[in-house]
C-alpha positions in Angstrom: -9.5 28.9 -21.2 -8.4 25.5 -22.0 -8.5 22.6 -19.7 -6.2 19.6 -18.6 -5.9 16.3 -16.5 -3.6 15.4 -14.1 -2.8 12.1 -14.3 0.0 9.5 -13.8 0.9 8.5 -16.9 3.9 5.6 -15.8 1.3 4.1 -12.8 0.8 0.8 -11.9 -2.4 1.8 -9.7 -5.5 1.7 -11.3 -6.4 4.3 -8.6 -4.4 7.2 -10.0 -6.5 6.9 -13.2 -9.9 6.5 -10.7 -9.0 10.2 -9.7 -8.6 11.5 -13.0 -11.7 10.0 -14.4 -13.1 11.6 -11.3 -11.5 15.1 -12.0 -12.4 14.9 -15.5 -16.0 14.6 -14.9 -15.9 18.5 -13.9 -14.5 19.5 -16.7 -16.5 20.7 -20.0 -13.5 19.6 -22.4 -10.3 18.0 -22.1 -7.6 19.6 -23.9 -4.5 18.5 -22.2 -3.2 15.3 -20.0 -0.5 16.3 -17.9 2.0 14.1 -16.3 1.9 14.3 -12.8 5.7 13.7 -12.7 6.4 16.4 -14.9 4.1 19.1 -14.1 6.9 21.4 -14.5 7.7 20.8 -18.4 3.7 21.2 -19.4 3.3 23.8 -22.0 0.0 24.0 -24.1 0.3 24.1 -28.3 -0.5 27.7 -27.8 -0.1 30.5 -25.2 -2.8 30.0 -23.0 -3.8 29.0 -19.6 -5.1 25.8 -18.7 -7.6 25.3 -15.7 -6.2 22.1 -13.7 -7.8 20.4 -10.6 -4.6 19.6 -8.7 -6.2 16.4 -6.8 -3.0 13.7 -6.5 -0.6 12.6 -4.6 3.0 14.6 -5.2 5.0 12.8 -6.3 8.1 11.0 -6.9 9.8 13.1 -9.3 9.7 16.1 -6.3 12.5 18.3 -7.7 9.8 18.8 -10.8 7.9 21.1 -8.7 6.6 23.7 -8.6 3.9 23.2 -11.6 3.9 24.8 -14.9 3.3 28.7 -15.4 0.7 27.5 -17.9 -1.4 25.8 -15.0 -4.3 27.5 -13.3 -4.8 25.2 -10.2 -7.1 24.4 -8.6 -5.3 22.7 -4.8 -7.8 20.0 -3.9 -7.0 16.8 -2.6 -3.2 17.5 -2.0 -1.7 14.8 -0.8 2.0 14.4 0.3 3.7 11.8 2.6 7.0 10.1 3.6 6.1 6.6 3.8 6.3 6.0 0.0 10.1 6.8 0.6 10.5 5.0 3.6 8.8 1.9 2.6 10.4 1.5 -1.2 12.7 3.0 -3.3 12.3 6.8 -4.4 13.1 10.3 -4.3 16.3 11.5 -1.9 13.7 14.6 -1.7 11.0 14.3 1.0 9.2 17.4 2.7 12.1 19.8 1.0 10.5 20.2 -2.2 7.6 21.8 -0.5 9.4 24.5 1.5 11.1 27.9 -0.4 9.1 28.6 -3.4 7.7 24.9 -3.7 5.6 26.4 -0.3 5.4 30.0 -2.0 3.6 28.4 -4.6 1.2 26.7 -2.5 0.6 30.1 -0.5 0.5 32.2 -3.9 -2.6 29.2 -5.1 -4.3 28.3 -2.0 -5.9 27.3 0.7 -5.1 24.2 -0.3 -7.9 21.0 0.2 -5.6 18.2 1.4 -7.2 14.6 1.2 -5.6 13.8 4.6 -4.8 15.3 8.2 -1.0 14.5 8.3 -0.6 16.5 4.7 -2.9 19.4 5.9 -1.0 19.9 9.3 2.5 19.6 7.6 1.9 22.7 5.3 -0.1 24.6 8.0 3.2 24.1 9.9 5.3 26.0 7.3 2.6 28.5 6.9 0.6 27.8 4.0 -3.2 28.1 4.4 -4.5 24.2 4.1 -7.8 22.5 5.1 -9.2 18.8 4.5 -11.7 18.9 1.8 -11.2 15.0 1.3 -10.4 13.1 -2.2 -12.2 14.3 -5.7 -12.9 10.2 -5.8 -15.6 10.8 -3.3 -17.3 12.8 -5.8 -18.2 9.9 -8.4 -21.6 9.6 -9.8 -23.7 6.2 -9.4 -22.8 3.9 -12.5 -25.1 2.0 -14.8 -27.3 -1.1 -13.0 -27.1 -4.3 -14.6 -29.1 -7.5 -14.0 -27.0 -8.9 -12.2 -27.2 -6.4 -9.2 -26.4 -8.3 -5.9 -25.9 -11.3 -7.1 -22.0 -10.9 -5.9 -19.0 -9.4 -4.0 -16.2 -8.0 -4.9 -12.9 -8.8 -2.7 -10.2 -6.2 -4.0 -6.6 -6.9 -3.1 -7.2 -8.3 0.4 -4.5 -10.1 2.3 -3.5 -13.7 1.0 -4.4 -14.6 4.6 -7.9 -12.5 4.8 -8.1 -14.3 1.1 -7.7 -17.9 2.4 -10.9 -17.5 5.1 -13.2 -15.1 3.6 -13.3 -17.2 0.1 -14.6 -20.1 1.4 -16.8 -18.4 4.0 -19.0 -16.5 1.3 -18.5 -19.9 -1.0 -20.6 -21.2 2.0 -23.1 -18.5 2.0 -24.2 -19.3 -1.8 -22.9 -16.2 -3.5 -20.4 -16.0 -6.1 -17.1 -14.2 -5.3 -15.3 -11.7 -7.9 -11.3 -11.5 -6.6 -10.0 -8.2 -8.2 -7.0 -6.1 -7.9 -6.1 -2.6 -8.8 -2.2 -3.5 -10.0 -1.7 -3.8 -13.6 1.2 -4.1 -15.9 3.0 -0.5 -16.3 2.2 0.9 -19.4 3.0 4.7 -20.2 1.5 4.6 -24.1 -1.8 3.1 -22.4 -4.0 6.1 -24.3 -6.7 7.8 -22.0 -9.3 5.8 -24.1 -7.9 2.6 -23.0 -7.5 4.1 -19.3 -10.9 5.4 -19.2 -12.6 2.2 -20.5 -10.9 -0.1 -17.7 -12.1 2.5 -15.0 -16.0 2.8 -15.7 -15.7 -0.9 -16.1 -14.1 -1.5 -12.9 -16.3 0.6 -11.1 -19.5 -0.7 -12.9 -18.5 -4.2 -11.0 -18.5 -2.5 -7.7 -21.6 -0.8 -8.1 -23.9 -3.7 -8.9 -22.3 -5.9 -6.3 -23.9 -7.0 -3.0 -20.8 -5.3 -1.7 -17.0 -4.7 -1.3 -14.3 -6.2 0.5 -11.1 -4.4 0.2 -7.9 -2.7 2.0 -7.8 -0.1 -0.6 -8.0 3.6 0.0 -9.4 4.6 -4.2 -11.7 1.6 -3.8 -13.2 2.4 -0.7 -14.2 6.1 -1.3 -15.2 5.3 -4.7 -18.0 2.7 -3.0 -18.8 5.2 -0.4 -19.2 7.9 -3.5 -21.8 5.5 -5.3 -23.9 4.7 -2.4 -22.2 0.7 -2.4 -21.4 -0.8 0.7 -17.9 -1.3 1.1 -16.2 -2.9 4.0 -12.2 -2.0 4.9 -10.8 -5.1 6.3 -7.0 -3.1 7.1 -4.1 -3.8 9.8 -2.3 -0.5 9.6 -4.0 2.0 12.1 -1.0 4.0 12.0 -1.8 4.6 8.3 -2.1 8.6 7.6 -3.5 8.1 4.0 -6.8 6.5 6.2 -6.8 8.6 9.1 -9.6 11.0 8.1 -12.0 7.9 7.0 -11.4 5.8 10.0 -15.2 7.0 11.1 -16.7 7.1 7.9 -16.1 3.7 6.6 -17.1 0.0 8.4 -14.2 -1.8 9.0 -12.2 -3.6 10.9 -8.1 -5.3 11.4 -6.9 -7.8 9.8 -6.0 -9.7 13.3 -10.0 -9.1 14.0 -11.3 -10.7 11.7 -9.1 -13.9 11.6 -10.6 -14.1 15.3 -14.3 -13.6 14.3 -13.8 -10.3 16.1 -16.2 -7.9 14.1 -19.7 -6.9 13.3 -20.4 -6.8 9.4 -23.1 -9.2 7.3 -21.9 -9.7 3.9 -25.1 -10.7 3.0 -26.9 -8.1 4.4 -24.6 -5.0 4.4 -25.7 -2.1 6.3 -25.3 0.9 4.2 -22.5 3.1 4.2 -22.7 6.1 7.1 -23.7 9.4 5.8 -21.0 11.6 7.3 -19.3 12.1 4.4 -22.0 13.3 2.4 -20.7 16.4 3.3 -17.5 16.3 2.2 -18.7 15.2 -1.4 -21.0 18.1 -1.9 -18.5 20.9 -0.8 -15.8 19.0 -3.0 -18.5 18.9 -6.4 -19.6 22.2 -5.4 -15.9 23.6 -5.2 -15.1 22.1 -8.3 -17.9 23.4 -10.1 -17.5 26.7 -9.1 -13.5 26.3 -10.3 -14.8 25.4 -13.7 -17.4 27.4 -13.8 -14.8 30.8 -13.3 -12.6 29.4 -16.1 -15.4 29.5 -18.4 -15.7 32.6 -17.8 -12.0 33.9 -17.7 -10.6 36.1 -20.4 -7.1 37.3 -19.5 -3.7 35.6 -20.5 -1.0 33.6 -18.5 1.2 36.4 -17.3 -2.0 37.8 -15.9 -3.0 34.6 -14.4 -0.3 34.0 -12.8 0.0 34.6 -9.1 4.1 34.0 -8.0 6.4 36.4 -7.9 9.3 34.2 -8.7 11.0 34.0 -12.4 12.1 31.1 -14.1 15.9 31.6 -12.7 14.8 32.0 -9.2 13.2 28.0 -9.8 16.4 27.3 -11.2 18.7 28.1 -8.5 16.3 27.1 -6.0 15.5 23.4 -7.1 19.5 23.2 -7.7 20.1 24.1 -3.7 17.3 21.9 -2.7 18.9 18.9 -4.9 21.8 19.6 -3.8 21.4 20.0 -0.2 19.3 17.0 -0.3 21.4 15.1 -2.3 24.4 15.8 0.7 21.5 15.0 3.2 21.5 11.4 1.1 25.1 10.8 0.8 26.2 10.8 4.2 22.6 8.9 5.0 24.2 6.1 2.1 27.5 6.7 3.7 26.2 5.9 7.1 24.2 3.1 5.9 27.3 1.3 3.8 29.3 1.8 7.2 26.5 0.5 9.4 25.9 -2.4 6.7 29.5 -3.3 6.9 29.7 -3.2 10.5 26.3 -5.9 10.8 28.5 -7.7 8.0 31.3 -8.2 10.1 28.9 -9.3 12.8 27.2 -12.1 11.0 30.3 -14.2 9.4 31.3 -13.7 13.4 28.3 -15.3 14.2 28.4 -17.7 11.3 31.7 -18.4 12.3 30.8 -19.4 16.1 27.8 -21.3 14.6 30.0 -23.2 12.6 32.2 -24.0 15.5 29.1 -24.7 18.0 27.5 -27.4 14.9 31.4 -28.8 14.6 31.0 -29.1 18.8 27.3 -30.5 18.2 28.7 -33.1 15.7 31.8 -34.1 17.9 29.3 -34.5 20.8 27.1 -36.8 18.7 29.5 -38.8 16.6 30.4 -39.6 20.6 27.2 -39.9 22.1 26.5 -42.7 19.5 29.7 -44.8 19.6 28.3 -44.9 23.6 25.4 -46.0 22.7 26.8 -48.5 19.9 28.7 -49.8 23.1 26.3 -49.7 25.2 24.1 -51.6 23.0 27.0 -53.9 22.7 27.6 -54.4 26.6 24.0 -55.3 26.8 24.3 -57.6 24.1 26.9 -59.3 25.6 25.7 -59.6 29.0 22.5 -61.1 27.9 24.6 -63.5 26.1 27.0 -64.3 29.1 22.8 -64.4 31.3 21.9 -66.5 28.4 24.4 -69.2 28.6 24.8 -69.0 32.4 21.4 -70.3 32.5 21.5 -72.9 29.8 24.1 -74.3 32.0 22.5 -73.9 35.2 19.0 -75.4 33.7 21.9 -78.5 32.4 23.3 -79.0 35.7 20.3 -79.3 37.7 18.5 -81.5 34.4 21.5 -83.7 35.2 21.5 -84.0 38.3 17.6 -84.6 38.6 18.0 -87.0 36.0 21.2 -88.8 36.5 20.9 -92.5 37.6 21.4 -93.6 40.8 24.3 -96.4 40.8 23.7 -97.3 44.6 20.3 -99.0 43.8 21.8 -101.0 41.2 
């Protein structure tokens, strides 16, 4: 049996090529690299299977699923969600693509390890057999030690605000700060070479660090993996991706830490909690055993494969999802355009009764200071009439004090 990588070859997360490096660390060879976004359209030089360790998060292009005949899964750190959609632009498609024979393939290939709780209960709901086994990135070895070792932290895409105190704050502790990110430029001919290369660099930085500083999810559990301490510095609580780490990672809020309001020594970093120890070894020993079967598998794809759906039957069915979710969109667009044109309608109102309360404001002003113009004027006036009263009351009496007397003469 052949073998193949799932990967995303269009990303602009350095951690979607993290989990493949991860993944293919199992594997004996790699034959193939599948596109995550077109799992569908994979089909090997020859007729053969192709063992694939399904850990990713599906996936924008949703009406692409279910996978490729040709693709002997193995479902381990599944990972679905909404809040891609919600939060930017994407797929019409949310939780549909996984229900008909998108869920019949799950059922026909599981139980399925899901990386998170809120994945795990949404397919349990629609009855396919799902459990957490956690994400393959937590299965990464230790890297090579430099000289270096210690002598710095990492900070990886932290908050401009968490940026603008921590810098200085370690500055002031003597040790030099490495600012890192896992964006790059999108690049869909970047080989695996290249890929690779920029992986087992990044993650030989974070293993000879003092220790990590980040908000990222395939950061974090890569640190955890190789035994480096990693701190989570995160606001979103509500954030299902995290959930199941919550307990096995020190962190704390963003909000917390602007106010001092958390226990961690960047200096000193306690090491990382052992809980998820376990988690690693049943996810390496799961994966092992997947390869280990492949090796030893002889019969073809028709024999492989476990649905009992043709070709056709996908067909029709991803045509009635689109479709139904596409008239699930429209009217949502519909509904949005009306709404959008209602809350138009409502702001040149209230432009327009701004305009008129600032032409009111003006009027009232342009009033208010001809007042005080005359006001300033009045004053002006009456110190002038005070002013000359006196200079001819101080005359009179200077006169009069001063005026000969004729009588004596």
């Amino acid at each position: 049996m052949k073998y193949g990588v799932l990967y995303n070859k269009n990303n602009l997360n350095i951690g979607d090529d993290i989990q493949a490096f991860a993944t293919a660390r199992f594997l004996p060879q790699v034959d193939y690299f599948i596109d995550r976004e077109h799992i569908d359209e994979f089909k090997p030089d020859t007729e053969e299977p192709v063992a694939v360790i399904m850990n990713a998060w599906y996936m924008w292009a949703k009406w692409n699923w279910p996978p490729s005949k040709y693709i002997v899964p193995k479902m381990i750190g599944f990972h679905y969600a909404d809040h891609q959609l919600a939060r930017q632009p994407g797929s019409p498609i949310k939780f549909e693509f996984l229900t008909g024979l998108g869920g019949d393939y799950l059922r026909a290939y599981g139980p399925v390890g899901c990386r998170d709780y809120f994945t795990r209960d949404r397919l349990n709901e629609i009855g396919v057999d799902a459990y957490f086994s956690g994400c393959i990135t937590m299965t990464l070895p230790k890297m090579p030690e430099r000289e270096n070792k210690g002598e710095y932290i990492c900070l990886v895409d932290l908050e401009p605000r968490v940026m603008k105190k921590i810098v200085p704050l370690l500055e002031e502790k003597g040790i030099e700060v490495k600012v890192m990110t896992h964006n790059r430029k999108r690049d869909s001919e970047m080989g695996w070479e290249e890929r690779c290369e920029m992986v087992k660099d990044m993650l030989t930085t974070y293993q000879n660090a003092r220790c990590v500083v980040t908000k990222r999810l395939h950061c974090s559990l890569p640190c955890m993996a190789m035994d480096v301490p990693v701190f989570l510095i995160k606001e979103m609580e509500d954030d299902i991706r995290f959930e199941p780490y919550n307990d096995l990672l020190h962190r704390t809020t963003v909000t917390d830490f602007l106010y001092d309001d958390y226990d961690y020594d960047f200096l000193n970093p306690p090491p990382n909690k052992p809980e998820a120890k376990k988690y690693r070894e049943e996810l390496i020993k799961a994966c092992e055993s997947f390869v280990e079967e492949a090796k030893n598998e002889t019969r073809g794809v028709d024999e492989l494969v476990k649905t009992t759906y043709t070709e056709a039957d996908v067909r029709e069915w991803r045509h009635d999802t689109m479709k139904e979710a596409m008239n699930t969109w429209l009217a949502f667009s519909r509904q949005y355009q009306i709404d959008r044109k209602k809350l138009w309608k409502l702001e040149m109102k209230e432009a327009k009764q701004i305009k008129n309360l600032k032409k009111k404001l003006e009027s009232e002003q342009a009033k208010n200071k001809n007042l005080s113009k005359k006001n300033k004027e009045l004053k002006k006036e009456k110190e002038r009439i005070l002013s000359s009263s006196t200079s001819s009351i101080i005359k009179y009496i200077f006169k009069r004090k001063f005026k000969p007397d004729k009588s004596k003469k």
